[in-house]
N, C-alpha and C positions, 0 to 999 in steps of 0.2 A: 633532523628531517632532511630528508633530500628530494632533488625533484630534477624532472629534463622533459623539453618539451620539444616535437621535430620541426625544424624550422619556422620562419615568422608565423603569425597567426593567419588565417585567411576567412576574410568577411563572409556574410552573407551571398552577397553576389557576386562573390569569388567560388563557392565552395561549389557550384556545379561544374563550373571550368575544370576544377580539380580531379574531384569523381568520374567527371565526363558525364555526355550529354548522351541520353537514350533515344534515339529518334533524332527527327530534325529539327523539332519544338521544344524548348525549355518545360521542364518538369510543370504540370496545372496541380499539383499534391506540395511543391517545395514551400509555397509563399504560406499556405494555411497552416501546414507544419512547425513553420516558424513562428508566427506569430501566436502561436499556443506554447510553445518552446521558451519563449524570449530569448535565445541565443543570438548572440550579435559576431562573435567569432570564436574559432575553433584551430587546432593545429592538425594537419596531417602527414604522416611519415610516408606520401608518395606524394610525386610531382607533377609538373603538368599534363604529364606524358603514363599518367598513375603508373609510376616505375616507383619503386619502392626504394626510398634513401636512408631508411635503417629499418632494421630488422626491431623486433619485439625485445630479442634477449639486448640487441646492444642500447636500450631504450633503457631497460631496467638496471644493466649494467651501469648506465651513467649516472641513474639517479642514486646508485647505491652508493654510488665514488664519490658523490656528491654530498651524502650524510653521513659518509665519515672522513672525507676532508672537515667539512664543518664542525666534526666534533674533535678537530685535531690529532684523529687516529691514521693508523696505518690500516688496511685491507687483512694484514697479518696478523691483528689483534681481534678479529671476526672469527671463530670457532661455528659459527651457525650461522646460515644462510635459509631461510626461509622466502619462498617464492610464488607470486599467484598472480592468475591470469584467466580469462576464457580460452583465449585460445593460442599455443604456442607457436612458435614458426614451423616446427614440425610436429605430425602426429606423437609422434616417437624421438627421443627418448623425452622425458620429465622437463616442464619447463625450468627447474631450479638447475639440472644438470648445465643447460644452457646457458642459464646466465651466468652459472659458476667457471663455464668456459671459456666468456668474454672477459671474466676479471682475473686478474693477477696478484692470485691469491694463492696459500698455501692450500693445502687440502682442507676440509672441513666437514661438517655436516650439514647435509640439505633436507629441503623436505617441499613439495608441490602440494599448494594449494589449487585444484582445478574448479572451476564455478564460475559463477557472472561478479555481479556488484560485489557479493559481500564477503567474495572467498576472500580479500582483503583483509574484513575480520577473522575470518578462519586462522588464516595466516598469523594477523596480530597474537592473535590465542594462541596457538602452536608456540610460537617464539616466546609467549608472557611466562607462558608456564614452565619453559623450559630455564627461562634466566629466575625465574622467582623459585624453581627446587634446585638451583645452584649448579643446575647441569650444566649451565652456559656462562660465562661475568658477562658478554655481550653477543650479541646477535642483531642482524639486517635481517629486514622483513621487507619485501617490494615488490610494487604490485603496477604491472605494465600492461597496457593496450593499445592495439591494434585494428580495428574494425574496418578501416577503410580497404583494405585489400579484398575482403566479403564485397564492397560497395561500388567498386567501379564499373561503368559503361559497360565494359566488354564481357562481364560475368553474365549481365541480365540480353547483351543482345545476341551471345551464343545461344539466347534460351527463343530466339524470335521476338522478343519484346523491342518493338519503335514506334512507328507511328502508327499501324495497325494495329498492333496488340499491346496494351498497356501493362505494365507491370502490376498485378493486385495491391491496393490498398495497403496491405499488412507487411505486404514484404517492402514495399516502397518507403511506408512510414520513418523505418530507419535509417535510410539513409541521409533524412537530414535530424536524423540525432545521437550519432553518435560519431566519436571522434577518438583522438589517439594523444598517450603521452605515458609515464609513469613515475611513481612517486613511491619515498623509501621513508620508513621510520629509521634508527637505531636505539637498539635497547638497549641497556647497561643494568645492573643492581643498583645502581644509587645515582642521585641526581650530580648533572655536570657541574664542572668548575667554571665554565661561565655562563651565563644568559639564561633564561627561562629553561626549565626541564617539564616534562608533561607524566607526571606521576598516574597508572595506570588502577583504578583504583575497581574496575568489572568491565566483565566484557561479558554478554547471553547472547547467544545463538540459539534459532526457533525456526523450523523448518516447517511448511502445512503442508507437504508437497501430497500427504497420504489423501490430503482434503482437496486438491488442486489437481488440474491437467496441467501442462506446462505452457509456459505464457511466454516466454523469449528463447529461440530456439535455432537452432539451424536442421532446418530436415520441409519438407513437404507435410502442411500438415496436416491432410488428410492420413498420413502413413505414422506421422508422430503420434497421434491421437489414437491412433487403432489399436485393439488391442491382439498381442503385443506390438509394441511400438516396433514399425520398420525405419532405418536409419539409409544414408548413405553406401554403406557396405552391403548393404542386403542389394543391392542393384546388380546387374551383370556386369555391370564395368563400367567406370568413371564417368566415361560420354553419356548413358544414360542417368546416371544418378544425376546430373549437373543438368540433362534436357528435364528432367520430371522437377525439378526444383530443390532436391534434395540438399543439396550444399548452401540455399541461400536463406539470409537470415530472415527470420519471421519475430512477427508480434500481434498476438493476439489481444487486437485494442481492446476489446470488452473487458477484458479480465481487467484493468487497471485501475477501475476505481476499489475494484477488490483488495488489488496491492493496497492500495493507500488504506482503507478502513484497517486492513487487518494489521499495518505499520503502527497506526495509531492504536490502537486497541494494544499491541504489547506495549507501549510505555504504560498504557492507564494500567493494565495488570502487573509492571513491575513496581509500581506506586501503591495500589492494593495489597502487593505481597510485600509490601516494608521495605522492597531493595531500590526506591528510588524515590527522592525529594523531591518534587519540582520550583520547590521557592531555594531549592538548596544553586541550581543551576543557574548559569551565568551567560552562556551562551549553547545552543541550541544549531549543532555543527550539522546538516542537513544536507542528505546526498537527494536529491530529486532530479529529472530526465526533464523534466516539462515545468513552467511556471503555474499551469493549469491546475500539478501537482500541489504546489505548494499553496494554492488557495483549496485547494479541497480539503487538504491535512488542514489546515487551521482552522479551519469550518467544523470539523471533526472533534479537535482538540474542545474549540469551544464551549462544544455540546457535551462536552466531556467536564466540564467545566472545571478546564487548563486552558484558556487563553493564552496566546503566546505572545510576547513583548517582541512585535515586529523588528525592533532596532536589534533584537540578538539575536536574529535567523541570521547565521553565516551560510553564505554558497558563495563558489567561483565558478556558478555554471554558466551565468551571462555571458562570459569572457575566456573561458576556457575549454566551455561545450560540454556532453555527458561522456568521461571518460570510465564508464566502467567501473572497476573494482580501483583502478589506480584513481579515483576521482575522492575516495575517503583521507587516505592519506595529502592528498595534494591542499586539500578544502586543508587540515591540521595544518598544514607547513606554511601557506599563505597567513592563516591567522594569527599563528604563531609570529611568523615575520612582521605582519601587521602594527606591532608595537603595542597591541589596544588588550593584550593581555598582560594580568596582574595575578603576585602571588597570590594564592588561596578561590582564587577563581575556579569554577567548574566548567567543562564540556561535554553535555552530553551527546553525541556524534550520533547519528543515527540514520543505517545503511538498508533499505530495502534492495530486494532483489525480486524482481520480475519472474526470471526464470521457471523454477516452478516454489514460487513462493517461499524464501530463504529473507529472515530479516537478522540486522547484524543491531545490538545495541552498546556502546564502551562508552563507561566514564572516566573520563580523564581530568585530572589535580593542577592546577599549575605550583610549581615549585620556585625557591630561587635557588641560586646555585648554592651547591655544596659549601660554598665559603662565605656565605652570605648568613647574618645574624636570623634567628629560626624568629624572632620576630616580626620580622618583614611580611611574613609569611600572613597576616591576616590582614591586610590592608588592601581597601577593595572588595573584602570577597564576598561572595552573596550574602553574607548577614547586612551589608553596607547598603543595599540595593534597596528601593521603596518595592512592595510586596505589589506581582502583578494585577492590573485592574480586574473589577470582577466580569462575570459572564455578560451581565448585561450588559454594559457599554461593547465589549469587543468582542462580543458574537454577531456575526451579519445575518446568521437564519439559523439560530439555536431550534434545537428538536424541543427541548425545555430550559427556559429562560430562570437564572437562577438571583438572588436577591444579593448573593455574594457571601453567604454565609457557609462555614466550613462544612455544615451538616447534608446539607441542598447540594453541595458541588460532590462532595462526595457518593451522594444518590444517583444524582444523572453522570456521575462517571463507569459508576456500577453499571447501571441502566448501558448505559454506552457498551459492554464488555458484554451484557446480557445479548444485544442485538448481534455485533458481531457474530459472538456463537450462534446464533438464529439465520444469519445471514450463511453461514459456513452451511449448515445442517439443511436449509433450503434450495440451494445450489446440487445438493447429491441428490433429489429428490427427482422421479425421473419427468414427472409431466413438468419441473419446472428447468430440467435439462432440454427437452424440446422446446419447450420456448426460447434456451441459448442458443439451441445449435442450429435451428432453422428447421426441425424436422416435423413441427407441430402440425396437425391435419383439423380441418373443421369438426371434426369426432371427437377430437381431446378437446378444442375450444369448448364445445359442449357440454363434457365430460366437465370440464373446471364449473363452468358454469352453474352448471342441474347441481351439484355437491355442495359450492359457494351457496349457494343460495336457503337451502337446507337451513344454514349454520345461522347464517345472514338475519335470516328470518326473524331470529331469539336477541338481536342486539340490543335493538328500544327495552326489549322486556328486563335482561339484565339490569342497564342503565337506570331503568327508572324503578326495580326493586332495592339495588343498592341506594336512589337520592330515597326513597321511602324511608332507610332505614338509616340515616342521616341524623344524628339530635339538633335540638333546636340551637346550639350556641357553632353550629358549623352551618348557618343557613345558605352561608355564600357558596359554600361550594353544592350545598343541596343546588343550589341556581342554576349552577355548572351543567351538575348532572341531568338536571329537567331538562336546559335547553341542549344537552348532548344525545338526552333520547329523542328528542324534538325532531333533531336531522336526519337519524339515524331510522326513524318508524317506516319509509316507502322505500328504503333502498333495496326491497329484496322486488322491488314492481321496475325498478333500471334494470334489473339480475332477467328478469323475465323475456324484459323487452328484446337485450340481444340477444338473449336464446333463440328467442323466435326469428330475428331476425337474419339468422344462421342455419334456417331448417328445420329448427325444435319446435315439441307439442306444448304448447300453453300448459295446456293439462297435463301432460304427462309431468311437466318442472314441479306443476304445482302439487300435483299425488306424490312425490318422491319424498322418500327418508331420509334423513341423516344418515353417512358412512356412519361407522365406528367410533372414526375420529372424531369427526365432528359432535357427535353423541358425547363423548366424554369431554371433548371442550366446553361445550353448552353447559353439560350437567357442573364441572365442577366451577366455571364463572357465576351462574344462576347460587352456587351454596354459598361461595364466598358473599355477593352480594346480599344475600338472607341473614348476614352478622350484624349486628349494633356497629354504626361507623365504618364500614370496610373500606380506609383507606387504603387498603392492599392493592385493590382494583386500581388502582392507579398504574399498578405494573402491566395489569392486560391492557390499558389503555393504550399502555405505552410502543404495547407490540402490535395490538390491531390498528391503530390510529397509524402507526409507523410504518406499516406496510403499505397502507393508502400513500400516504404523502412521501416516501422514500421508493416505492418500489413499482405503486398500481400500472404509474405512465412508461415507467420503463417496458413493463408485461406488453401495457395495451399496444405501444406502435411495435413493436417488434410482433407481436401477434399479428395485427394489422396489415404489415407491411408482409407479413409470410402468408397470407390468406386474400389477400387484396381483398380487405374490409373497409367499409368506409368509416371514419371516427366514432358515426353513431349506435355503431353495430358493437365497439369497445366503448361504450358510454360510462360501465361502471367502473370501470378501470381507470380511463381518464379521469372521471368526474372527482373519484376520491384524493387526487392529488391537490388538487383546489380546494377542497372544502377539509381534509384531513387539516392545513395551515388553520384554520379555524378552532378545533377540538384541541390544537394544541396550544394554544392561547390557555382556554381554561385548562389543561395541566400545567401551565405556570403558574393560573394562580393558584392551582389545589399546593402545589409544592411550595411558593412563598406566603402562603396562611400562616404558618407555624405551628401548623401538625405532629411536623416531623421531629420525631426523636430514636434513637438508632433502635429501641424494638422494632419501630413501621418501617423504616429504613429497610432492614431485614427481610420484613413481609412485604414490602412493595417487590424488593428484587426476586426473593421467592417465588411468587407471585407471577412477576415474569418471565422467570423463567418455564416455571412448570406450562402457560400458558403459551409461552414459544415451541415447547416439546411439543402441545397440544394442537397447537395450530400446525407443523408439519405433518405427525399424525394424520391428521385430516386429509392432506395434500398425498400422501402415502396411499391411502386407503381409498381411492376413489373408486367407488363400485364397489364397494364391498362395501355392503349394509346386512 
C-alpha cells in the first residue's frame, strides 16, 4: 500500500481560510455541513493564496513510489500502471499517461479509470485481472484526488456569488466535503516476503445509472438533467459556460438516501446469491462522505437483519475527509498499518458512488508472508469471533424486529431487497417524479388523491377477510389483524378531506372508480386473503404499511411546501407515518410466532413482490379506469 497526502492537515476552522471566503461573511451552510459530516480535518493541495502546490498526477505519483518502496521494489519491476481519478489535471491526454510521466519508470502499460468514488474499484479490477491471467507478475493501481481547485472563492465569485447572491444549496454543499490526497495498492501473484499481504478474493461492480439521473456532477443542472444532457462545451465559450454554472460541482442532496438504500441492498443480494458471508467478515472497510451516512446504512442493515458490530466499521473520514475514489485504497492502507489485522481475517471494503449511482464491493483475505508457516494463517479469523448480536438488541427502528433466528433474518432481508426494487420502480413513475422535481400542480395533488382513495377504500375489507380466515391455533396474530383493520376502516374519510380541501368535489372522490391498477391490486390481495391462513399477506403488509411509515412524510411536506398547503390539507400523508410505526409492531409479531418456515418465506416475498408491481401500477395508471 502506499499513500501521500498534500501538506499538514487543516482544521475545521481553518478550511475556509483555505478555499477562501465568498462574500464578506463566513459561509451560514459551512457549520451544519459539518456537523452532519463529522469531519474534523482534512488536507488540501492548494494554499493560502488557493495556489495550487501539487498537481493531481504528482499526488498519485508519490503514492505509487510509496507502495513500492514499501514492498522493496524498484518502479522497473511495474510492467502495469493502472490509474483513476475524477478529474485529471488536464482534459486531455488520460490521467495514467500523466502519472506515468511524473515517474521514473521504464515504459509500460497503462490503462485510466475515469469515475468518482468507485473508479478506484474499476481500477483495482482492471489490475486484479490482469496479474491473476499472468499478463502482469505485478502492477500499481492508484487513485488521486483533487477537488479543491473546483472549490475556491474565486470560481463562485466570477459567477456574482457574495453577499448579495448566495451560492445554491447543492453546489455549496461540497465544498465542505470534499478534499484531496491519493493512495496506491501494489499487486503481485503471490503474497510478500514480509508483513501482512491483502489476498484479493472478489471484487462486483453494479451500476443503476439506467434507473438514476446523476447525483454528483460537474455541469448546471438544469442542462445535466435535460434531455439530451448539455455539458460545459456545448456553451459558446468558456466565459459563458463558467457564468451559467457549468463547470461547478453539483450534488443533488435528495438523491442520497437513495445512494445509501440501494448500497445496502447490494450486499443483502450478494449474501442471497451465495457470494457473500456476513459472519465470514472481520471488518467492514466503509467508504461514506457523511457520518449521517453511516447511521442510515446501519439502520438499513439492521432491517435487513445484518446488524453491524460497531467496533468493525473502519473509516478515516473523521481525519482525513472524503477523498473520493483515492479514500478506498487509503481507509486499506491505514488499517493495514493499523497492526489490528490478523492472518485469516476478512474485509469487506465497500465503495458507493453518488455520481450516477456506481457501487464498488471487494473482498479482501489477510495473508502472512510468503515465508511464514501456512498455519498462522487461521488464528483470529472470523471463525474466532462471537456470532454478531441479533436484530433486536441492535436495531434502533427496525421495519420488522426479528427474534434472531436464521429463518426471520433471512425473511426481512429478502423483504429489504424487495423494497429496494419497489423504491427504484417508484422513482420512474411520473406523478411520483413531480413530486421530486418540484413540478407537481394542485391537479396532480388531486389526481393522486381521487385514485389513492379508490384502492384505500378496500384495506379494512382485505384485513379483516384474511384475520376471518385465520385458524384457531394462530389467534394472536388473528388479534393482529382485527386491530390492523381497526385503524385502517375511515382512512379513505382523511383521503376525502384533503381532497376537498384542494378544490375537489366530495362527490365526485366519492362516485370514482378504481384505475386499472388499482383494480388488480385490490382483486388480487382480497383472493389471497380468501385462503386458509394467508400468511403471505404479510408481504403486502410489508409494502403498504412501508410506504406509510418510510415514504407518506417524505411525499406530504414536499408536496406541501410546492403548493403552499397547510399540514392539514396533507393529513393522510403525514398521518401514516405515525401510525404506519404501530402496524409494524404487529409484523413483528406475526414474523416471531413461528410460522415461518421457508415455503411462507417464499410466499411472503412473492407476495411482495407482486404487490409492489401492483401498487406502482396503480401510480402509473392514474385516470385510466
Amino acid at each position: 500500500m502506499g499513500k501521500f497526502f498534500p501538506g499538514e492537515p487543516v482544521s475545521n476552522d481553518q478550511m475556509e481560510g483555505r478555499l477562501g471566503r465568498v462574500g464578506s461573511s463566513p459561509s451560514r451552510l459551512r457549520e451544519r455541513v459539518l456537523a452532519q459530516n463529522g469531519i474534523l480535518q482534512r488536507h488540501y493541495a492548494i494554499d493560502e493564496n488557493q495556489r495550487t502546490t501539487h498537481t493531481n498526477a504528482q499526488m498519485a505519483a508519490a503514492a505509487a513510489r510509496d507502495a513500492v518502496a514499501r514492498a522493496g521494489l524498484s518502479l522497473k519491476d511495474i510492467p502495469l500502471l493502472v490509474a483513476a481519478t475524477s478529474q485529471g489535471d488536464l482534459p486531455l491526454p488520460g490521467f495514467a499517461s500523466m502519472v506515468h510521466g511524473e515517474l521514473d519508470m521504464p515504459p509500460c502499460e497503462i490503462a485510466t479509470l475515469h469515475g468518482i468514488c468507485a473508479s478506484s474499484v474499476a481500477a483495482l479490477r482492471h489490475a486484479s485481472l490482469a496479474v491473476g491471467a499472468g499478463e502482469a507478475k505485478r502492477a500499481v493501481c492508484v487513485a488521486s484526488e483533487i477537488p479543491s481547485r473546483l472549490l475556491k472563492a474565486s470560481r463562485y465569485q466570477a459567477q456574482g456569488y457574495g453577499d448579495q447572491k448566495r451560492i445554491p444549496l447543492e453546489t455549496e454543499f461540497l465544498r465542505w466535503m470534499l478534499s484531496d490526497g491519493a493512495g496506491a495498492f501494489l499487486l503481485s501473484d503471490a503474497p510478500g516476503d514480509r508483513g501482512l499481504s491483502l489476498e484479493i478474493e472478489s471484487i462486483v461492480l453494479k451500476s443503476y445509472a439506467s434507473q438514476y439521473p446523476p447525483c454528483m456532477f460537474v455541469g448546471n443542472k438544469a442542462e445535466v438533467l435535460a434531455k439530451p444532457s448539455v455539458g460545459w462545451l456545448d456553451h459558446a465559450s468558456y466565459e459563458t459556460a463558467a457564468a451559467a454554472g457549468a463547470i461547478n460541482l453539483h450534488q443533488t442532496i435528495n438523491l442520497l438516501e437513495d445512494v445509501v438504500r440501494i448500497c445496502v441492498n447490494g450486499v443483502f443480494e450478494l449474501v442471497e446469491a451465495g457470494k457473500l458471508d456476513p459472519k465470514g467478515i472481520d471488518w467492514w472497510v466503509t467508504h461514506y462522505s457523511s457520518h449521517l451516512f453511516r447511521e442510515q446504512a446501519c439502520e438499513l442493515f439492521a432491517r435487513g437483519g445484518m446488524p453491524l458490530p460497531q467496533d468493525r466499521i473502519f473509516t478515516n473520514l473523521y481525519h482525513r475527509g472524503n477523498v473520493g475514489s483515492a479514500a478506498f485504497p487509503l481507509m486499506v492502507e491505514e488499517l493495514l498499518a493499523s497492526g489490528r489485522l490478523e492472518p485469516g481475517q476478512r474485509l469487506l471494503c465497500i465503495v458507493p458512488e453518488s455520481g450516477r449511482f456506481l457501487f464498488g464491493y471487494v473482498v479482501l483475505k489477510v495473508v502472512a508472508p510468503a515465508s511464514a508457516p501456512r498455519a498462522a494463517a487461521v488464528k483470529g479469523g472470523a471463525a474466532a469471533r462471537p456470532a454478531p448480536a441479533s436484530s433486536t438488541t441492535a436495531s434502533p427502528a427496525p421495519d420488522i424486529k426479528t427474534s434472531g433466528s436464521p429463518i426471520e433474518e433471512k425473511l426481512v432481508r429478502q423483504l429489504a431487497g424487495v423494497w429496494s426494487n419497489f423504491e427504484n420502480r417508484l422513482a420512474q413513475v411520473p406523478i411520483i417524479r413531480k413530486v421530486h422535481d418540484g413540478s407537481m400542480t394542485v391537479e396532480d395533488y388531486r389526481s393522486l388523491l381521487f385514485n389513492l382513495r379508490q384502492q384505500v377504500i378496500d384495506g379494512s375489507r382485505w384485513i379483516s377477510r384474511a384475520a376471518s380466515n385465520l385458524t384457531s391455533e394462530h389467534f394472536p396474530i388473528r388479534s393482529a389483524f382485527i386491530g390492523h383493520s381497526s385503524d385502517e376502516h375511515r382512512d379513505f374519510e382523511m383521503i376525502e378531506r384533503d381532497y376537498a380541501s384542494v378544490g375537489g368535489d366530495v362527490g365526485v372522490i366519492r362516485a370514482g372508480r378504481k384505475n386499472i391498477g388499482s383494480e388488480a391490486l385490490s382483486e388480487f390481495i382480497l383472493s389471497r386473503a380468501s385462503r386458509e391462513n394467508p400468511f403471505d399477506l404479510i408481504g403486502a403488509m410489508f409494502i403498504i404499511e412501508g410506504l406509510g411509515r418510510r415514504v407518506a412524510r417524505k411525499w406530504g411536506e414536499r408536496i406541501r411546501e410546492q403548493l403552499g398547503l397547510e399540514e392539514m390539507q396533507v393529513s393522510f400523508l403525514m398521518y401514516h407515518s405515525e401510525s404506519d410505526d404501530i402496524h409494524f409492531k404487529r409484523l413483528d409479531a406475526a414474523v416471531q410466532s413461528g410460522i415461518l418456515t421457508e415455503p411462507i418465506v417464499r410466499e411472503i416475498v412473492k407476495t411482495a413482490k407482486v404487490v409492489a408491481r401492483l401498487y406502482v401500477l396503480q401510480l402509473e395508471e392514474l385516470e385510466n379506469f
